[in-house]
C-alpha positions in Angstrom: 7.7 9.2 21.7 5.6 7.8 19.2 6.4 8.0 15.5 4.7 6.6 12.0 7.9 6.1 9.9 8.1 6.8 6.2 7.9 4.1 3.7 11.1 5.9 2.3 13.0 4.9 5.7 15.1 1.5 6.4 12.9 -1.1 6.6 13.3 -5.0 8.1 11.3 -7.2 5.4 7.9 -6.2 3.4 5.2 -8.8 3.6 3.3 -10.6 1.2 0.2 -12.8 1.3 0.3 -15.5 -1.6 -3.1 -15.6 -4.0 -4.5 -19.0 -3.4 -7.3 -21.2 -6.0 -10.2 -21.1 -3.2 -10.2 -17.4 -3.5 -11.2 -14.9 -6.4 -7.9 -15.2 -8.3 -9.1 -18.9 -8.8 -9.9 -18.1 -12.8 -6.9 -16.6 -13.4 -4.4 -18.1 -10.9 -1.5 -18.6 -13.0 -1.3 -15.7 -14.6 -1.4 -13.7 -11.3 0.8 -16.5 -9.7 3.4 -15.6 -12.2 2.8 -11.5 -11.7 3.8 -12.6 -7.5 6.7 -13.9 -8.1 7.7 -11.5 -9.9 6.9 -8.8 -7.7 8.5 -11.4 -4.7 11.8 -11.4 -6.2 12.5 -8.2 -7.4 11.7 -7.4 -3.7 13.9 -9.8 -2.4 16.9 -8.1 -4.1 16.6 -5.0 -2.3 15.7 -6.7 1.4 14.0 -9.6 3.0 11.1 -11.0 2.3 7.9 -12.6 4.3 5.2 -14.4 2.0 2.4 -15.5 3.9 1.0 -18.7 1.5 -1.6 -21.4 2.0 1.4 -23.9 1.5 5.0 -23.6 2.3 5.7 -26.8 0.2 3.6 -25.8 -3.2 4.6 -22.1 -3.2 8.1 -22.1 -2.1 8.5 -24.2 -5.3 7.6 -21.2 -7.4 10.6 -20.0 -6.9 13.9 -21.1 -8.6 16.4 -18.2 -8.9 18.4 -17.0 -5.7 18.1 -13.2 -4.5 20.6 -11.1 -2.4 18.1 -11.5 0.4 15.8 -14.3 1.4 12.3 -14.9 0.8 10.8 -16.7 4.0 7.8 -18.6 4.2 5.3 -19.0 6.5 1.5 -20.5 6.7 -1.4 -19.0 7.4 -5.4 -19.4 6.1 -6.0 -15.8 4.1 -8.9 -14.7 2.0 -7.1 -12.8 -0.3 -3.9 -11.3 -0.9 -4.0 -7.3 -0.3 -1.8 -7.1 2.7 -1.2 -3.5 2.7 -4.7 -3.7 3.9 -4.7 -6.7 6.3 -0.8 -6.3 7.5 0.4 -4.8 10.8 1.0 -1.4 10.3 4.4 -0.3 12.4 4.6 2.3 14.9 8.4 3.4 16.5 7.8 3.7 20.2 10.8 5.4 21.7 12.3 3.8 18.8 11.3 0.1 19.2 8.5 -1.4 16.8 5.5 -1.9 18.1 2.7 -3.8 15.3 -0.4 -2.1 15.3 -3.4 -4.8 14.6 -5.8 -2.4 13.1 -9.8 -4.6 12.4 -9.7 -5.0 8.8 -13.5 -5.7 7.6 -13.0 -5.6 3.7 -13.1 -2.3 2.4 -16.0 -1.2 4.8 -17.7 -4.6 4.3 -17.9 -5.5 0.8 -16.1 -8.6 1.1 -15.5 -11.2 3.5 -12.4 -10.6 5.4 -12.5 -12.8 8.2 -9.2 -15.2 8.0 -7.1 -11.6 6.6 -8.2 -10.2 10.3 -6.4 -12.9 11.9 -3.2 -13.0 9.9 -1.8 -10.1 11.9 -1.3 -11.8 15.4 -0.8 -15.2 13.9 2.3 -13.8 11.6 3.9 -12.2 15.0 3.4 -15.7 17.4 5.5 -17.2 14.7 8.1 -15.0 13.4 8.0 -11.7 15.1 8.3 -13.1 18.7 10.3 -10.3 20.2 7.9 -7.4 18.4 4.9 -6.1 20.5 1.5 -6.6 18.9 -1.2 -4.2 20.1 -5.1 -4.8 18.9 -7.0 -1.6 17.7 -10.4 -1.0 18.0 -10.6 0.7 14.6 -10.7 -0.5 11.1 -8.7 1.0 9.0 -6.2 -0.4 6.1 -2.5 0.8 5.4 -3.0 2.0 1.6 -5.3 4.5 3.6 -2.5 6.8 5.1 0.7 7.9 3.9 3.2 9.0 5.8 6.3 11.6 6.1 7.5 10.4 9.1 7.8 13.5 10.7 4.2 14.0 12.0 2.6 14.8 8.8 -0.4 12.4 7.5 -2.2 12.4 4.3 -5.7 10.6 4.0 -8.9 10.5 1.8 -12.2 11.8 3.4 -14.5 9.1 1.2 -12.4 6.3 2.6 -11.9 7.3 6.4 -14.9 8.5 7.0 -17.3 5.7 5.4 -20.2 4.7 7.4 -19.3 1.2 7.0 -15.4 1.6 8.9 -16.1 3.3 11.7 -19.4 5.2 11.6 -19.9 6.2 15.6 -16.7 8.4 14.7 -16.9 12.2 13.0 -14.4 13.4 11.6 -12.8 15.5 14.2 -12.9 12.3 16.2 -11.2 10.6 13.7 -8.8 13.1 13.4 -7.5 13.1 16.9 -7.5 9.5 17.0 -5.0 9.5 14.0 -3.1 11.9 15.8 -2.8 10.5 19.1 -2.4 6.4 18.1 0.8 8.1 15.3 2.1 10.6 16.8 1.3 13.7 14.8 1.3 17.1 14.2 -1.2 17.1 11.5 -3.6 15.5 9.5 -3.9 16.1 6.0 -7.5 15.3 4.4 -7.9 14.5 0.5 -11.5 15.4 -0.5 -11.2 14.6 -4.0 -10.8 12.0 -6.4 -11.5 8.8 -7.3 -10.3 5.4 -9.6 -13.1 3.7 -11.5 -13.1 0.0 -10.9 -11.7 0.8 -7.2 -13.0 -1.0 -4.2 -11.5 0.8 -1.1 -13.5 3.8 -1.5 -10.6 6.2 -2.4 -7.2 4.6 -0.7 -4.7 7.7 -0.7 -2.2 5.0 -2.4 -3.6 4.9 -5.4 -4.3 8.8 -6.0 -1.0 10.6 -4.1 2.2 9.9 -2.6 4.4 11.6 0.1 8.1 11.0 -1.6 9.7 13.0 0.9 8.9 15.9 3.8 8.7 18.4 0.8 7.2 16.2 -2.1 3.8 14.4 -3.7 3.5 12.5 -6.3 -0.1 12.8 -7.7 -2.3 10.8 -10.5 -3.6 13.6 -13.4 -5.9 13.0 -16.1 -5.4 16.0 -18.8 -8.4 14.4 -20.8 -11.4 16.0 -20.4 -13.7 13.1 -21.9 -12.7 11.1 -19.1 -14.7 10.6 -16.8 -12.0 11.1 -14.3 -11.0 14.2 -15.1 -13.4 16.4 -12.7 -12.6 15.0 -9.7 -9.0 14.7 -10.5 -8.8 18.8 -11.4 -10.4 19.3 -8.1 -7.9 16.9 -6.0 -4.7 18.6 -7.8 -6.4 22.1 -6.7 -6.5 20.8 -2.9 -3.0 19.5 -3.1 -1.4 22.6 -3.9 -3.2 24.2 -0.7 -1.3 21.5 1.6 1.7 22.4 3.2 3.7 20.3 5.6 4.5 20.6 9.5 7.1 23.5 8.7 3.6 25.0 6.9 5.9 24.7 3.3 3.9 24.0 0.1 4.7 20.5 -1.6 6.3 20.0 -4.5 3.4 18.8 -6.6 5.0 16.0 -9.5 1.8 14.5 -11.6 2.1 11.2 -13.1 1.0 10.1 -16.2 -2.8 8.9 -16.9 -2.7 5.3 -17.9 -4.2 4.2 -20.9 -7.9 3.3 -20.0 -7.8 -1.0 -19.1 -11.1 -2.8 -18.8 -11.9 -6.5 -18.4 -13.6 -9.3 -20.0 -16.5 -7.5 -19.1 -16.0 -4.1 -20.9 -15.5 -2.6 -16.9 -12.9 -0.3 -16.5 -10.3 -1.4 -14.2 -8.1 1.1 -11.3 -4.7 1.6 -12.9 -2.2 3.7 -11.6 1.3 4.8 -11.0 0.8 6.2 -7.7 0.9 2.3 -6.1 4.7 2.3 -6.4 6.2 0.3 -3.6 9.3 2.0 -1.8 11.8 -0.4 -0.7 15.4 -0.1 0.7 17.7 1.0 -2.3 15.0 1.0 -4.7 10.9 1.6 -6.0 9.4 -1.0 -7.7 6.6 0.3 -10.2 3.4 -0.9 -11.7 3.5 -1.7 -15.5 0.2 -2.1 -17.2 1.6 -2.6 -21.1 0.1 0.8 -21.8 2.2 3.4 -23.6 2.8 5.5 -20.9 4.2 3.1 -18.7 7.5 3.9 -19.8 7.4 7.5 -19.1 5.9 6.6 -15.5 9.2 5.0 -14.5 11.3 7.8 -16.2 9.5 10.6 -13.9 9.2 8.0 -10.9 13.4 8.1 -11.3 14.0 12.0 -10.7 11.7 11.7 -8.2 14.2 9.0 -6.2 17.6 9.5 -8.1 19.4 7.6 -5.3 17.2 4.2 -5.7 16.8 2.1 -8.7 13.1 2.1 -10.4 11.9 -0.9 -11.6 8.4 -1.9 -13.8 6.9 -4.7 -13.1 4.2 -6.1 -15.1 1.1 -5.4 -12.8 -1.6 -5.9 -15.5 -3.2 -8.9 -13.7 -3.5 -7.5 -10.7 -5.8 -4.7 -11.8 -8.3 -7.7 -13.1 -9.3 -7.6 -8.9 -8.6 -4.5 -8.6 -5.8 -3.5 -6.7 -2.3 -3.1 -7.9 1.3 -3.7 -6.8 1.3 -1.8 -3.2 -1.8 -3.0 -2.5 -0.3 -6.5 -2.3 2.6 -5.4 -0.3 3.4 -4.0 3.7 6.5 -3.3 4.7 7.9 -3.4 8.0 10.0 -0.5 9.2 13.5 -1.2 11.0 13.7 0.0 14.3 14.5 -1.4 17.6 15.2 -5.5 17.7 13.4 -8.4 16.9 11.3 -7.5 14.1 11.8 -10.0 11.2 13.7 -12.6 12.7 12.6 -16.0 12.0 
């Protein structure tokens, strides 16, 4: 039996890969730096952490104050730091892990991704010894899929079916690929929406959520001078057409529309509240000092009124346009071996 795990499931460790001065964050490294370690060890006090870094030495001496669980280091050459994107993505096989090394090529070529390829099978040979790794032919990046772990995925079309991914693929191709490699039932495709400023062509992280079997949390924009607010009508329209394997509607929650953020530049940046990280015992949200950043964590808490919601100042991480799950991969429990140093 194959199965996808939900993020909301026990989970071993969640991965990191560190920013480093030879990459794009170089103008603004200690600002982002100190948005990492911040993000590292409120992690670390819900479960164990793996930060892949440039320098065990330099960036282990970041950090100063203790966590309940330990924050492990281990190097390896990266280009940048999304590892949602570049990270193993974990499959339960008969109910042992097995890491899935899916080609990541950089948002469908835009960037070069050639060292974050390799960090996968490098990361296993020296810490996840006793954990299968098995390569894909496929390019495709975790903050594409979300899912409920019980055979239900959810996907954007304008992001899994770019010609620059995997363009000798259709969709129904696609499709049945998904749900053989995972294990499903069904695939559910986004159409709609859109971030401005976004570079992965529409990652289903950053627009809606699966919280549980029955529930998804979803971006809204009730302005309709943004430009936004088109495509995002049309997405929560599609939504409420879903149901799940048991062919049950979701529960539809919308989160709030951040405050418009732009850089230097005057170009607006990707913000939002749907690139919450779940971890074990907790959900760590992005902050972007906007008012309704406070509300975000208040309706993020009924959602999971057994964890404790944190915000975390994610402003810098917008400036290169990602957020805080896009820096993050978890690793789901299951089996032996995975995470063990």
């Amino acid at each position: 039996m194959i199965r996808l795990p939900a993020e909301w499931e026990p989970q071993s460790f969640v991965q990191f890969t560190f920013p480093h001065k030879n990459s794009d964050w170089a103008y603004m490294y200690t600002e982002v730096v100190s948005c990492f370690i911040r993000i590292i060890e409120a992690t670390a006090n819900f479960e164990p952490v793996w930060v892949v870094c440039h320098s065990k030495d330099e960036v282990s001496g970041y950090f100063k104050n203790p966590s309940q669980f330990p924050i492990h280091f281990v190097e390896i050459a990266s280009n940048d730091t999304w590892a949602r994107d570049h990270g193993a993505i974990t499959i339960l096989h008969d109910n042992q892990p097995v890491l899935l090394d899916f080609i990541f090529n950089g948002w469908g070529k835009k960037f070069e991704a050639g060292l974050d390829n390799l960090i996968t099978p490098q990361l296993a040979k020296a810490v996840l010894k006793e954990t299968k790794v098995q390569s894909m032919d496929f390019v495709l990046e975790g903050g594409a899929i979300e899912s409920d772990g019980q055979g239900t995925l959810l996907t954007t079309s304008e992001c899994m079916l770019s010609p620059f991914r995997n363009p000798h693929m259709d969709k129904a191709q696609i499709n049945d690929f998904l749900i053989d490699t995972f294990g499903l039932e069904k695939v559910l495709w986004l159409d709609h929406g859109y971030l401005a400023g976004d570079d992965t062509d529409s990652h289903i992280d950053t627009l809606a959520r699966l919280c549980s079997t029955d529930t998804i949390a979803y971006v809204k924009c009730d302005n309709p001078e943004d430009e936004h607010f088109k495509a995002l009508q049309l997405m929560e329209a599609q939504l409420k057409t879903f149901t799940n394997n048991k062919g049950v509607p979701y529960k539809l929650i919308a989160l709030p529309w951040p405050q418009a953020c732009y850089d230097a530049h005057g170009d607006r940046l990707p913000a939002t509240y749907a690139n919450f990280l779940i971890v074990n015992g907790g959900v760590l949200v992005p902050t972007y000092k906007v008012p309704q950043d406070k509300e975000a964590v208040r309706i993020i808490e009924t959602i999971f009124p057994d964890r404790k919601v944190i915000g975390i100042d994610c402003r810098p991480l917008i400036e290169q346009h990602g957020s805080l799950h896009c820096v993050s991969m978890h690793y789901p429990a299951g089996g032996s071996g995975i995470g063990k140093r």
